[in-house]
Backbone as JSON, one array per atom type, in Angstrom:
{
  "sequence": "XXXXXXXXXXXXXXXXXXXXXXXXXXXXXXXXXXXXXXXXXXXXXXXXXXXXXXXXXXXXXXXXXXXXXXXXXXXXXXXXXXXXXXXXXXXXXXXXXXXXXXXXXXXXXXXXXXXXXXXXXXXXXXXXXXXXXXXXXXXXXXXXXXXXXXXXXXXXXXXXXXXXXXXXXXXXXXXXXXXXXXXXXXXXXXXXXXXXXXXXXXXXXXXXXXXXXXXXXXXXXXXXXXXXXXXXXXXXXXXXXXXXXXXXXXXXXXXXXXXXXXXXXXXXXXXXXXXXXXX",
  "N": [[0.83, -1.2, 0.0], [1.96, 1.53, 0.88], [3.3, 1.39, -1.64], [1.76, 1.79, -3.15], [0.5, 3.98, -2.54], [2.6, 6.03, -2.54], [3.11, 6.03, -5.55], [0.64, 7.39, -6.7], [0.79, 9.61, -4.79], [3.12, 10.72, -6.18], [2.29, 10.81, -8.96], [0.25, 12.48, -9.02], [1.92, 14.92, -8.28], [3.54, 15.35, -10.8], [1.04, 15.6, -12.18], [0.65, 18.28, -11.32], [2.13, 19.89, -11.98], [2.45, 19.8, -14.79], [2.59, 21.98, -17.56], [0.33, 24.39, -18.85], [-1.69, 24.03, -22.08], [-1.8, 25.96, -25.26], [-4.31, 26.36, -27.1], [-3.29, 24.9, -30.53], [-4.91, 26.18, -32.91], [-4.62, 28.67, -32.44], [-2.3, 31.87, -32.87], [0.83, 31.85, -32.47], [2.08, 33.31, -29.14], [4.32, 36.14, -28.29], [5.89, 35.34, -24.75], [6.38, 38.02, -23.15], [4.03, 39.13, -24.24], [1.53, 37.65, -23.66], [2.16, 38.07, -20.72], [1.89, 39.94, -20.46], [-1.27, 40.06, -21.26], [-2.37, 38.51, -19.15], [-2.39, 40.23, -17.01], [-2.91, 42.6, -17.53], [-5.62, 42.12, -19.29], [-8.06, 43.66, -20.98], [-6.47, 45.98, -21.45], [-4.6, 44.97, -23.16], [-5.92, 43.74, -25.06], [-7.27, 45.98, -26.37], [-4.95, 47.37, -27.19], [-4.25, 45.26, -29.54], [-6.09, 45.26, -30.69], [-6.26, 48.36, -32.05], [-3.68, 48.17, -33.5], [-4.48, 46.29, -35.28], [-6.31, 47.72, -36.69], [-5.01, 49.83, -37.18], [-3.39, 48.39, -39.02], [-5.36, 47.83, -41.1], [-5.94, 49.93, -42.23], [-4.02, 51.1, -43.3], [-3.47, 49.12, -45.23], [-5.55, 50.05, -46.85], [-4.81, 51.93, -47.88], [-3.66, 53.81, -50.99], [-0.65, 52.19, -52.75], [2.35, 54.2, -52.92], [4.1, 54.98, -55.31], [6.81, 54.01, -56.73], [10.23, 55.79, -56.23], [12.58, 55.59, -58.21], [15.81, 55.21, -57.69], [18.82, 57.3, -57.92], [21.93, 57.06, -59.27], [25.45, 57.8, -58.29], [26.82, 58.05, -60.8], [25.3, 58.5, -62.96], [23.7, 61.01, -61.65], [26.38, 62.78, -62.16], [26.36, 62.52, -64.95], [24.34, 63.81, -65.88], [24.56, 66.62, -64.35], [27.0, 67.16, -66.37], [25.88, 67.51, -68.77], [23.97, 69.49, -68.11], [25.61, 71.25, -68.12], [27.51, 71.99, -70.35], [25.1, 72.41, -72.06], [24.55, 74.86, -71.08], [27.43, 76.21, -71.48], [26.85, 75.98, -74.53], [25.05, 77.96, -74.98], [25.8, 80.09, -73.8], [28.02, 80.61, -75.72], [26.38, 80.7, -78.07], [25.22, 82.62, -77.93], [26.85, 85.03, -77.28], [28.46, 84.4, -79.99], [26.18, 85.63, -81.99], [25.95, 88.48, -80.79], [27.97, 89.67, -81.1], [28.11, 89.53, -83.68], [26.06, 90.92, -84.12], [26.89, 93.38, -83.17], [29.05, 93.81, -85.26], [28.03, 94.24, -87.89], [26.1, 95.9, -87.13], [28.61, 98.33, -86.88], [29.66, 97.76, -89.28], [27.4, 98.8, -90.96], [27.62, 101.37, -90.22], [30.17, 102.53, -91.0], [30.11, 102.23, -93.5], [28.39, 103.99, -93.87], [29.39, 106.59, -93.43], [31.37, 106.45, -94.75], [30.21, 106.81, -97.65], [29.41, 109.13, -96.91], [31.4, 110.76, -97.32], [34.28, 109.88, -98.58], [33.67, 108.2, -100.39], [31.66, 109.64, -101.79], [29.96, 110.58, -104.91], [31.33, 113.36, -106.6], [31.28, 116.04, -108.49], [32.79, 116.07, -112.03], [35.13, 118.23, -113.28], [35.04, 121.13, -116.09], [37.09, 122.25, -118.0], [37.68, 125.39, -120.09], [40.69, 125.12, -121.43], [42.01, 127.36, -123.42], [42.08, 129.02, -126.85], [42.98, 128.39, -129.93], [43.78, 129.88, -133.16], [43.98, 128.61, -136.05], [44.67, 129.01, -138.51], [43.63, 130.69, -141.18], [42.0, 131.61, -144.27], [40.63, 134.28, -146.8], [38.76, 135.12, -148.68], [37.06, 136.77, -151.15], [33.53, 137.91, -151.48], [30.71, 137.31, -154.15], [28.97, 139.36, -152.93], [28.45, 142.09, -152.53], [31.44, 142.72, -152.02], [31.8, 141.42, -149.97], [33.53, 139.91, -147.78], [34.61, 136.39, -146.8], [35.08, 134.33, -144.55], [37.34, 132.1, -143.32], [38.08, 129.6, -140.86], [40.36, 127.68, -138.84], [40.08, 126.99, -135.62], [41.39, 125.5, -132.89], [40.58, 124.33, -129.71], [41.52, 123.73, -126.8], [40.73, 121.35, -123.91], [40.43, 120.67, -120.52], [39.49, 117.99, -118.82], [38.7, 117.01, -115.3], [39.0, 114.73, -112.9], [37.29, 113.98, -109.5], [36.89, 112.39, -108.2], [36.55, 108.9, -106.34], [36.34, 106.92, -107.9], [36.75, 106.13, -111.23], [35.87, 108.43, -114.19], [33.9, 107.9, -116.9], [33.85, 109.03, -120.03], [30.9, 109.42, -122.92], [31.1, 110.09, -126.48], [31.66, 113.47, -127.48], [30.37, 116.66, -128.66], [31.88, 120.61, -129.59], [30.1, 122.89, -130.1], [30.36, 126.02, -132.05], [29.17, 129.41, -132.24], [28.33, 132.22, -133.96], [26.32, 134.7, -133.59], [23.83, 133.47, -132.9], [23.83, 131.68, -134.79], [25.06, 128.36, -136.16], [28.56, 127.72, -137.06], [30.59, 126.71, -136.92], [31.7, 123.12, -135.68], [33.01, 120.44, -133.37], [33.95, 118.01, -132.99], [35.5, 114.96, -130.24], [36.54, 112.52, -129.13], [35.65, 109.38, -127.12], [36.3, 108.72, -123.96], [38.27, 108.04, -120.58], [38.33, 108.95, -117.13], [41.22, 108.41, -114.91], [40.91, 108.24, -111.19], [40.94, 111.07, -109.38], [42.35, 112.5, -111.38], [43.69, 114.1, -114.54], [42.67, 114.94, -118.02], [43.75, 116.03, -120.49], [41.99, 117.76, -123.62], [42.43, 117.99, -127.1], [40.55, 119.95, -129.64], [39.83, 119.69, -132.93], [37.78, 122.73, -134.45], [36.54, 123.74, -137.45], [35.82, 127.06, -138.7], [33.19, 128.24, -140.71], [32.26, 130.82, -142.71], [30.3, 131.62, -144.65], [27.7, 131.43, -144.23], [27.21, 133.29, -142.28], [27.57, 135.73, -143.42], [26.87, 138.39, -144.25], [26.14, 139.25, -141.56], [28.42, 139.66, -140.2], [29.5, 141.5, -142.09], [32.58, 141.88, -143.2], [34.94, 144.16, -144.8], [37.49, 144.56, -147.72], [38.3, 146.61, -146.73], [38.07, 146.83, -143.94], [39.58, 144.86, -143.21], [42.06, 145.77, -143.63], [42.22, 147.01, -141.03], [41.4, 146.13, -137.68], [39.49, 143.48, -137.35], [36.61, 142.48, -135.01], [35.14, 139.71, -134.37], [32.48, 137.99, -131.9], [32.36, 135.16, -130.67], [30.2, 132.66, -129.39], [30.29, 129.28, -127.45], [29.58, 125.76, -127.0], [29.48, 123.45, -125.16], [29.54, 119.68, -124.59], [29.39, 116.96, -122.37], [28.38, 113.85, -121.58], [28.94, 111.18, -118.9], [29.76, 108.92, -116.75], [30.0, 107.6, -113.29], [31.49, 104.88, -111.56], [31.53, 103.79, -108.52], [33.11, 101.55, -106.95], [31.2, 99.48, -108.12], [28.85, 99.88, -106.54], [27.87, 102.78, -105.64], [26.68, 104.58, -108.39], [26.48, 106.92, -110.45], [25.28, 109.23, -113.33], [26.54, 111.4, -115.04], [26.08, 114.97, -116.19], [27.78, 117.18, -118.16], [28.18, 120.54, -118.85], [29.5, 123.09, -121.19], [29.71, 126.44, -121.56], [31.07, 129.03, -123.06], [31.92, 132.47, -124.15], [33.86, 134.24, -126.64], [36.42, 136.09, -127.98], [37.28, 136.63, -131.63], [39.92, 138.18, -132.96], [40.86, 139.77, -136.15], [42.51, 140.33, -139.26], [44.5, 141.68, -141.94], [46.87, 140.75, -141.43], [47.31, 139.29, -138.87], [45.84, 136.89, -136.69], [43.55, 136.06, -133.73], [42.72, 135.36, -130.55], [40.6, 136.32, -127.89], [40.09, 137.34, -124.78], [38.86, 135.18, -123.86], [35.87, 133.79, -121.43], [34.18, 131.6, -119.6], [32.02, 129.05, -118.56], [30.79, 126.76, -116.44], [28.63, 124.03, -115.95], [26.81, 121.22, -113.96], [24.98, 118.61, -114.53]],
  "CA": [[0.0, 0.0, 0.0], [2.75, 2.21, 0.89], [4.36, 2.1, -2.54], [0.72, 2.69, -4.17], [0.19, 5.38, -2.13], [3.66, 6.88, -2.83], [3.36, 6.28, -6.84], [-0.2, 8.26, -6.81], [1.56, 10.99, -5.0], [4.2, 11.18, -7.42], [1.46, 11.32, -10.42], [-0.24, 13.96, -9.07], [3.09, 16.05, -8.62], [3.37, 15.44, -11.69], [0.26, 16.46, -12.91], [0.07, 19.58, -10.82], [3.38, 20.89, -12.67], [2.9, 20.28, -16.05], [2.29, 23.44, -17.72], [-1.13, 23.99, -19.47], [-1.14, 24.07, -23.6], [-3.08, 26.74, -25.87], [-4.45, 25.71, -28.49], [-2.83, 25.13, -32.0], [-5.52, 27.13, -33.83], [-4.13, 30.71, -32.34], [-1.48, 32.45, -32.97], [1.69, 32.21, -30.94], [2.1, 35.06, -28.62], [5.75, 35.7, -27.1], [5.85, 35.66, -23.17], [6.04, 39.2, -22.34], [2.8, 39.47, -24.87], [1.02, 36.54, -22.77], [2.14, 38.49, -19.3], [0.67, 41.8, -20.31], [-2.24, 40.16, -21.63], [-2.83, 38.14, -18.07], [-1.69, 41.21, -15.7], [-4.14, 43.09, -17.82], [-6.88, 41.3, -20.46], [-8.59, 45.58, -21.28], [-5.78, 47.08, -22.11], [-4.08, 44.35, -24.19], [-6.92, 43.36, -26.09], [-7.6, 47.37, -27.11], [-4.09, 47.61, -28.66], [-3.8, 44.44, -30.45], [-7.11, 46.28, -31.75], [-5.4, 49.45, -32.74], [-3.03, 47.61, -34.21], [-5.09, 45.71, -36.08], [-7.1, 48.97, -37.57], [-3.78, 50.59, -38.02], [-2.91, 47.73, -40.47], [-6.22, 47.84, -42.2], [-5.72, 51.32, -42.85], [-2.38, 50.7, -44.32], [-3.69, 48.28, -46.35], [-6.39, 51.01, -47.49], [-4.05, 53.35, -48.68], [-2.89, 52.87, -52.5], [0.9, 51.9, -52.62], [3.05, 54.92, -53.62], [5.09, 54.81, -57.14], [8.92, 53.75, -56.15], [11.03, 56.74, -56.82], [14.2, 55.06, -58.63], [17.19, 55.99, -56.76], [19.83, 57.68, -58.96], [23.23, 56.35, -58.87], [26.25, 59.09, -58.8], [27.24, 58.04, -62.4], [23.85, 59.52, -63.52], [23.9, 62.48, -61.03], [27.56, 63.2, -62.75], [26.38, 62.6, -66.55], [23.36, 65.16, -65.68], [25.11, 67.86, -64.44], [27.91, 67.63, -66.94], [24.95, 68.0, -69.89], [23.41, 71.2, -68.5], [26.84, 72.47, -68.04], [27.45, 71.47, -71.86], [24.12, 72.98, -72.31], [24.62, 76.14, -70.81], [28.37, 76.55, -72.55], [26.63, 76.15, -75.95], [23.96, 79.21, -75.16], [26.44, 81.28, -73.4], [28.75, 80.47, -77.18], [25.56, 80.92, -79.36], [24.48, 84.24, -77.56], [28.18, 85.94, -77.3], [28.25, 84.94, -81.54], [24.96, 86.44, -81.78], [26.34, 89.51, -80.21], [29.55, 89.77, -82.11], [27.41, 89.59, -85.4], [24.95, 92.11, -84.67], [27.9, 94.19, -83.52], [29.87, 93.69, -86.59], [26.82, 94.59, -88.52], [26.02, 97.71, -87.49], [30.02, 99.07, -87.2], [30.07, 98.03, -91.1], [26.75, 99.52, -91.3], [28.1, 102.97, -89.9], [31.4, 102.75, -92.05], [30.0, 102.31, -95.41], [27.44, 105.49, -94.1], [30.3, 107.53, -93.16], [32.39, 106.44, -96.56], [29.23, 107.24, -98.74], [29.07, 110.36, -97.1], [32.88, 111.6, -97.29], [35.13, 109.24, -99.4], [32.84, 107.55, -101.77], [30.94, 110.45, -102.37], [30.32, 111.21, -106.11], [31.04, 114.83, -106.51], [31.41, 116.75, -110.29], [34.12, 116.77, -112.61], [35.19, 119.73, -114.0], [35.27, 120.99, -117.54], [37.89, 124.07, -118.05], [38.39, 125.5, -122.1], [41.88, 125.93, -121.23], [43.01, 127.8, -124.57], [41.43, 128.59, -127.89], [43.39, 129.26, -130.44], [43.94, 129.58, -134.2], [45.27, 127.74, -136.38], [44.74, 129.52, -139.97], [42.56, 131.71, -141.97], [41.48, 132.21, -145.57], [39.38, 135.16, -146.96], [37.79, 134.95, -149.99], [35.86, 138.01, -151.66], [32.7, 137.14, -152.48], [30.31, 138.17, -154.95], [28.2, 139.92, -152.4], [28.92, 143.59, -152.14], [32.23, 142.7, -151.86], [31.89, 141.55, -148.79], [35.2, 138.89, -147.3], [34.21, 135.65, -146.38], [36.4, 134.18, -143.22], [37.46, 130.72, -142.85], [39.09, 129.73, -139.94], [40.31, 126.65, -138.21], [40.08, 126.79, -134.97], [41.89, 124.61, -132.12], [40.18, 124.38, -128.48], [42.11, 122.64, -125.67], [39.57, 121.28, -123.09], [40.37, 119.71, -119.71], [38.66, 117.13, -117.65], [39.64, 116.7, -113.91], [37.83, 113.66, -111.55], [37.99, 114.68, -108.63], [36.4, 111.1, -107.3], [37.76, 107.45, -105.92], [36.61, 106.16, -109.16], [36.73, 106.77, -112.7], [35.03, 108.79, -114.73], [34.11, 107.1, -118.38], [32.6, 109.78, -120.94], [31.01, 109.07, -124.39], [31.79, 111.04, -127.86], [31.03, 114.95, -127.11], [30.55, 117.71, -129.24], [32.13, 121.57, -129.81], [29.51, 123.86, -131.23], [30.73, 127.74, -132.24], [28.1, 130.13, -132.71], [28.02, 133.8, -134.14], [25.09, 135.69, -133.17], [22.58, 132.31, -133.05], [24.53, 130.75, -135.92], [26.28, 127.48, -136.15], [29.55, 128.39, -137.68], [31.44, 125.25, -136.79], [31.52, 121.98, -135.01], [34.09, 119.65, -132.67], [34.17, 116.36, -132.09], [35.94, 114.12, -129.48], [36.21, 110.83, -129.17], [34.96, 108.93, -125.82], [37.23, 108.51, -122.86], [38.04, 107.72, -119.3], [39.53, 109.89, -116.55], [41.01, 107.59, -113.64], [40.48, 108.64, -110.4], [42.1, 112.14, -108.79], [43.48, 112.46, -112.7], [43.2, 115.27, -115.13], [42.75, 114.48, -118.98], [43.23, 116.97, -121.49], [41.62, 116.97, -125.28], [42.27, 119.3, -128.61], [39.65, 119.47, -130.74], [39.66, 121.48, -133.57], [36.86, 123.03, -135.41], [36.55, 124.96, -139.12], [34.63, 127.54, -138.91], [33.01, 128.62, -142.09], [31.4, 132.19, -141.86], [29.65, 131.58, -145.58], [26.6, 131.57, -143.63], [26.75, 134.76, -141.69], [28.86, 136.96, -143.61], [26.19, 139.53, -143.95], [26.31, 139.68, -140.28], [30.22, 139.92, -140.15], [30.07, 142.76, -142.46], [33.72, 142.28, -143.42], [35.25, 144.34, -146.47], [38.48, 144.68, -147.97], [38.6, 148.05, -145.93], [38.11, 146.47, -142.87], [40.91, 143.81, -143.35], [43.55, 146.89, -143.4], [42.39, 147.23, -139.72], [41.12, 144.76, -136.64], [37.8, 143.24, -137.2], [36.55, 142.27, -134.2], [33.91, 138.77, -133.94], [32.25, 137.74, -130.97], [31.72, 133.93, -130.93], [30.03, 131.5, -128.22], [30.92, 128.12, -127.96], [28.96, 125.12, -126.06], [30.07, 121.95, -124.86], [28.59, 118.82, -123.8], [29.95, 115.73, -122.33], [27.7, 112.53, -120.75], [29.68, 110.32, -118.63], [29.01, 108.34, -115.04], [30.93, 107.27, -112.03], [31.26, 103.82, -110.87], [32.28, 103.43, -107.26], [33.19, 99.82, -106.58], [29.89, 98.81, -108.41], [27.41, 100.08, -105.83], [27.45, 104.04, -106.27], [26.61, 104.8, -109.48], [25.6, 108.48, -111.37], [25.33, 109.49, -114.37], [26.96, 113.0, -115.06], [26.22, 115.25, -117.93], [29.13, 118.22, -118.09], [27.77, 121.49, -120.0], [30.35, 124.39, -120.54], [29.23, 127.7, -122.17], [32.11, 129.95, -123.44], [32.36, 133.71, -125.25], [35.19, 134.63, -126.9], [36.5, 137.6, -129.25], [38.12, 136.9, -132.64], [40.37, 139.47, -133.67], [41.27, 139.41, -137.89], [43.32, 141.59, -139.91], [45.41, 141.06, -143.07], [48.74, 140.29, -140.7], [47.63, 138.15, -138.05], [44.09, 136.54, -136.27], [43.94, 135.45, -132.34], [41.43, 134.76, -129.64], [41.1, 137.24, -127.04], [38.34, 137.32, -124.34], [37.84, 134.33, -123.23], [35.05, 133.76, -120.85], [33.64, 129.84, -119.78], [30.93, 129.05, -117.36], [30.3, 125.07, -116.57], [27.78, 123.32, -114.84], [26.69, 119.87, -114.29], [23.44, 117.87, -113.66]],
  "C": [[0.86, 1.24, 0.0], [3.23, 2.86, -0.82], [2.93, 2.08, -3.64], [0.32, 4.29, -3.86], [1.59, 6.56, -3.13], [3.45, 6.97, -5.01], [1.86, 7.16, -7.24], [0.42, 9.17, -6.56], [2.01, 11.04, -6.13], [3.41, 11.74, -8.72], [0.99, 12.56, -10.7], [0.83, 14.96, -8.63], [3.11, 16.38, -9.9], [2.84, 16.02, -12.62], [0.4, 17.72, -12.62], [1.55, 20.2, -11.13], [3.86, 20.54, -14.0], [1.58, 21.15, -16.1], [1.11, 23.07, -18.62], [-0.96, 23.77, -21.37], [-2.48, 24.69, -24.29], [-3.2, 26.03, -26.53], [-3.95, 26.37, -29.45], [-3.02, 25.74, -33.13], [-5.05, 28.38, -33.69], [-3.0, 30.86, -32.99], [-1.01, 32.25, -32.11], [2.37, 33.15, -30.81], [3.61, 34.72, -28.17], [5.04, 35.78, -25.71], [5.42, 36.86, -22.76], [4.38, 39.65, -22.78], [1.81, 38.93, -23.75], [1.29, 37.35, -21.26], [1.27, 39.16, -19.39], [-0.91, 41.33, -20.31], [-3.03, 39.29, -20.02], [-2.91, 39.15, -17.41], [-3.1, 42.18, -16.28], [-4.57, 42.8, -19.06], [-7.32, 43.28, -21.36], [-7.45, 45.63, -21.89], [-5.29, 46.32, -23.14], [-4.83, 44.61, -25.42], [-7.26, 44.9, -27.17], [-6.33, 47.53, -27.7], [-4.08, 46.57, -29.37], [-5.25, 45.17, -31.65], [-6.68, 47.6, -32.47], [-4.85, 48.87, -33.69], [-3.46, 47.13, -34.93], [-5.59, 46.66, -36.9], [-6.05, 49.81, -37.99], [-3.64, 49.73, -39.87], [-3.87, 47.82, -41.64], [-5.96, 49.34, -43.12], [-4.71, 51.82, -43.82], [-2.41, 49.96, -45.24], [-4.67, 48.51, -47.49], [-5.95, 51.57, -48.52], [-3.58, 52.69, -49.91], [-1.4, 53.18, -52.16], [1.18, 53.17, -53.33], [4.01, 54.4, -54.12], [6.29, 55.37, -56.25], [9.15, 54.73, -56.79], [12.49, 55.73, -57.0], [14.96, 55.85, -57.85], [18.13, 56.05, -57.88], [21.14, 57.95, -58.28], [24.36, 57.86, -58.98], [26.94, 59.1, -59.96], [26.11, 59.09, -63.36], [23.81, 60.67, -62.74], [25.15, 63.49, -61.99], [27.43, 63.64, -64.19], [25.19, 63.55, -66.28], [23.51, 66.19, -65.61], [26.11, 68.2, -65.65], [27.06, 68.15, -68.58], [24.55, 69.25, -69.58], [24.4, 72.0, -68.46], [27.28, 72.64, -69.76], [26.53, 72.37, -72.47], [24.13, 74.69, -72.33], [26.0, 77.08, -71.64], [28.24, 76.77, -74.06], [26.05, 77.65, -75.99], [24.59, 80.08, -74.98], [27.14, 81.52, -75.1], [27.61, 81.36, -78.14], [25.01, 82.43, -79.01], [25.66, 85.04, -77.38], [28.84, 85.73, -79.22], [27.61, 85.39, -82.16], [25.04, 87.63, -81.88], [27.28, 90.18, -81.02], [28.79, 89.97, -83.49], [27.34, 90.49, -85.71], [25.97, 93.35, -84.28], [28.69, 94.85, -85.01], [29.17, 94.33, -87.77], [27.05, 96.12, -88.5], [27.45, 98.5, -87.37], [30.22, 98.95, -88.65], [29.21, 98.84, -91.28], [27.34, 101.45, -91.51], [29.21, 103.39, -90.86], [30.98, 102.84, -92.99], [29.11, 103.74, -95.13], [28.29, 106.35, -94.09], [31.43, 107.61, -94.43], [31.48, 107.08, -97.22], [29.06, 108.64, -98.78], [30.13, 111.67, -97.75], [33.87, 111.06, -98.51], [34.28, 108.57, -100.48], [31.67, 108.92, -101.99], [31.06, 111.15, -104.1], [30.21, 112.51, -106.35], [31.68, 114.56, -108.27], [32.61, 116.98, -110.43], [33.85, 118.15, -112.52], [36.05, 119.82, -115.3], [36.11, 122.18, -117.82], [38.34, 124.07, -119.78], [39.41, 126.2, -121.47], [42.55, 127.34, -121.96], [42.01, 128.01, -126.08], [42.58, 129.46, -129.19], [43.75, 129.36, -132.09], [44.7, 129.39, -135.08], [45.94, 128.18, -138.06], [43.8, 129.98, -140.42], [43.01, 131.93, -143.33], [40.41, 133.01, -145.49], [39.8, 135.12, -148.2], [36.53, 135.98, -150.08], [35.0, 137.6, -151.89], [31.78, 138.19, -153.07], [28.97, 139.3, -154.61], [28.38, 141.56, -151.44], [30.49, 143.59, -151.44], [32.65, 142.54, -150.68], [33.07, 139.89, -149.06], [34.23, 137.88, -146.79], [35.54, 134.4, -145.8], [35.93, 132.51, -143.19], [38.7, 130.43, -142.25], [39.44, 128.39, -139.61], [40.98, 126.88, -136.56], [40.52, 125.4, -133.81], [41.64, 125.06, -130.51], [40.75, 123.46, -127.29], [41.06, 122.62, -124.6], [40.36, 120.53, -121.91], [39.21, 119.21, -119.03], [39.17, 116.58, -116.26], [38.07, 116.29, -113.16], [38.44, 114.14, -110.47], [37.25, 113.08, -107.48], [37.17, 110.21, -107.05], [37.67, 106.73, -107.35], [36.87, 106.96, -110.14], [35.85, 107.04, -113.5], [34.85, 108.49, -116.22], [32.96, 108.17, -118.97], [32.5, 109.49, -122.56], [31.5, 110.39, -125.2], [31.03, 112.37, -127.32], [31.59, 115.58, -128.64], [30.78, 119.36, -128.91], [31.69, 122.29, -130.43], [30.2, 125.45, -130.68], [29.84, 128.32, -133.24], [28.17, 131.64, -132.9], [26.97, 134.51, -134.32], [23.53, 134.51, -133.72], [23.44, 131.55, -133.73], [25.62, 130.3, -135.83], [27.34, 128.04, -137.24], [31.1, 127.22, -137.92], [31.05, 124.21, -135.59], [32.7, 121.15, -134.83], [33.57, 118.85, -132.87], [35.08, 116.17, -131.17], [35.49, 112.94, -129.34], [35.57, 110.29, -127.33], [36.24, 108.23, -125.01], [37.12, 107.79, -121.99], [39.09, 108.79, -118.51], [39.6, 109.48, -115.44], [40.59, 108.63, -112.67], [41.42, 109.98, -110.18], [42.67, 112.48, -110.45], [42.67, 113.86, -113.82], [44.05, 114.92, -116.46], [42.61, 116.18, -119.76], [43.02, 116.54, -122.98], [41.8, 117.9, -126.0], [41.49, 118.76, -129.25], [39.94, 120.62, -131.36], [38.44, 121.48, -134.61], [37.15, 123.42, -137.12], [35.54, 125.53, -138.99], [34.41, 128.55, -140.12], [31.43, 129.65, -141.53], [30.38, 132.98, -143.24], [28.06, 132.38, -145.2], [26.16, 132.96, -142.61], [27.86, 135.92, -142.02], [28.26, 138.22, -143.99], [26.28, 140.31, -142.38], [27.27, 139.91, -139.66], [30.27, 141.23, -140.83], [31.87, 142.94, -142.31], [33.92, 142.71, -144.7], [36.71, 143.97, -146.45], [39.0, 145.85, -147.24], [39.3, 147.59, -144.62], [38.9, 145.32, -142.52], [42.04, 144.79, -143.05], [43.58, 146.62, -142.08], [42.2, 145.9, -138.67], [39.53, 144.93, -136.58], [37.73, 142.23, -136.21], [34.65, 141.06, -134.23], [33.76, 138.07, -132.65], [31.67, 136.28, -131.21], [31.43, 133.74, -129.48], [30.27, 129.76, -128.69], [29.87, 127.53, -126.73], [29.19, 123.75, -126.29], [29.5, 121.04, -124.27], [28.88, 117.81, -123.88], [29.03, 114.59, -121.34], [28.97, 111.59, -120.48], [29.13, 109.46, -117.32], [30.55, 107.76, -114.86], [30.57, 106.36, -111.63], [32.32, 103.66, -109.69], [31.81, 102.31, -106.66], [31.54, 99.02, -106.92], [28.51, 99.35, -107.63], [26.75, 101.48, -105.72], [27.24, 104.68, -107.84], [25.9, 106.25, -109.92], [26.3, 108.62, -112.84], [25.16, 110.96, -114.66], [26.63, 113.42, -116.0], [26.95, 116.76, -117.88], [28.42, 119.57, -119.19], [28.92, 122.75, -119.48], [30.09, 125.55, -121.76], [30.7, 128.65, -122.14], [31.66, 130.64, -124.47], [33.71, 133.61, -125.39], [35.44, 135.75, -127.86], [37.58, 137.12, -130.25], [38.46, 138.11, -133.07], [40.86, 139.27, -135.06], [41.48, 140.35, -138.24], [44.85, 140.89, -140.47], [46.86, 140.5, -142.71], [48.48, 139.35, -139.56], [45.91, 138.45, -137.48], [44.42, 135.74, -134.64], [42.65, 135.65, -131.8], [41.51, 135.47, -128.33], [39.56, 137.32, -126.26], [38.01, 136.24, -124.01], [37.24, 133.87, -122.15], [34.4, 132.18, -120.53], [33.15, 130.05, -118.35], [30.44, 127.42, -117.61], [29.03, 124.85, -115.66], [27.08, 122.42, -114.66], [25.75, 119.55, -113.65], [23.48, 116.41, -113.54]]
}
């Protein structure tokens, strides 16, 4: 009996120190979870509730879009493009600059040439000289009046006074006694470089058939000095090309009196008078 008694004890030691066992359906809690939740049941139970409505709430919310993380190879090749970037604009806006500079300083130069150095200003036409070269008279059958033929020789200059050259066509030398043609020049067609001064002889004949009533020369008036008053008029078209882009077209007019003197020993040109002026 003794050693039934003693092996009951023992069982129920036994029993009364093994530990209890949750069940397998829960969740397993740690220890300190399991203290709190014995020591106090209320308060536990209301956060594992929080907690629980936290998560729902979190599981509410829509997921925010991953921001890629950028490596310092890509940070490096980024900056070195807008720097790239910015070196081109600063380039393309300081040649830009320089242009429109360049621009208007030519602009101003060619205004300030056009106005001073390329400016086309007027030859000038000077009858240097007129002078003669020979005379016949011939009586004629008109009250015995003399009829004068002369040949005349007119030296003319032309002076440019421009950067370019002045190119003029064929001109004519009319000589007139009181309205009436009496003779006629020619010249041929030129050029007069720049700064340069061209001179031309032309010579006329002037035949005084035509106004020898109005000469009133005799054989009397041969002893002494018969005195004719001619005009003369000149007229030369030419133009000025400066470097292709100024261009005029000159026309030269020069008006001259003069006084023939005649008499049976010698004939000369005395008086002469010239007035130019150009359009």
């Amino acid at each position: 009996m003794a050693i039934g008694e003693s092996s009951c004890r023992c069982w129920s030691v036994s029993t009364a120190v093994s530990k209890p066992r949750w069940p397998s359906t829960g969740p397993t809690w740690p220890l300190h979870t399991l203290k709190k939740e014995r020591n106090n049941d209320g308060e536990q139970s209301t956060r594992i509730d929080r907690s629980m409505a936290g998560k729902e709430e979190e599981q509410a919310k829509p997921l925010a879009m991953s921001t890629p993380s950028v490596g310092p190879d890509e940070e490096a090749a980024t900056r070195w493009r807008s720097i790239r970037y910015i070196r081109k604009r600063r380039c393309a806006l300081w040649c830009c600059g320089c242009c429109g500079a360049a621009v208007v300083v030519l602009g101003i130069t060619i205004l300030i040439l056009s106005l001073t150095v390329f400016k086309v200003k007027d030859p000038n036409l000077t009858m240097n000289s007129v002078t003669v070269d020979g005379v016949n008279f011939d009586v004629g059958p008109i009250d015995d009046l003399v009829q004068l033929n002369a040949t005349l020789v007119a030296d003319i200059s032309i002076k440019n006074p421009n950067v370019a050259s002045f190119r003029f066509d064929n001109s004519t030398t009319d000589f007139y006694y009181q309205g009436e043609t009496i003779g006629v020049a020619y010249a041929p067609a030129g050029k007069v470089s720049a700064h340069r001064t061209v001179r031309m002889n032309v010579t006329v004949d002037v035949l005084t058939n035509r106004v020898v009533r109005q000469m009133n020369i005799t054989v009397d008036t041969l002893t002494s000095v018969a005195q004719l008053n001619l005009t003369s008029f000149t007229g030369i078209n030419g133009r000025v090309n400066v470097l292709g882009v100024y261009k005029r077209d000159i026309e030269v007019m020069m008006n001259c009196s003069m006084t023939l003197e005649v008499s049976a020993t010698h004939q000369t040109i005395q008086s002469t008078d010239c007035s130019a002026n150009v359009k």
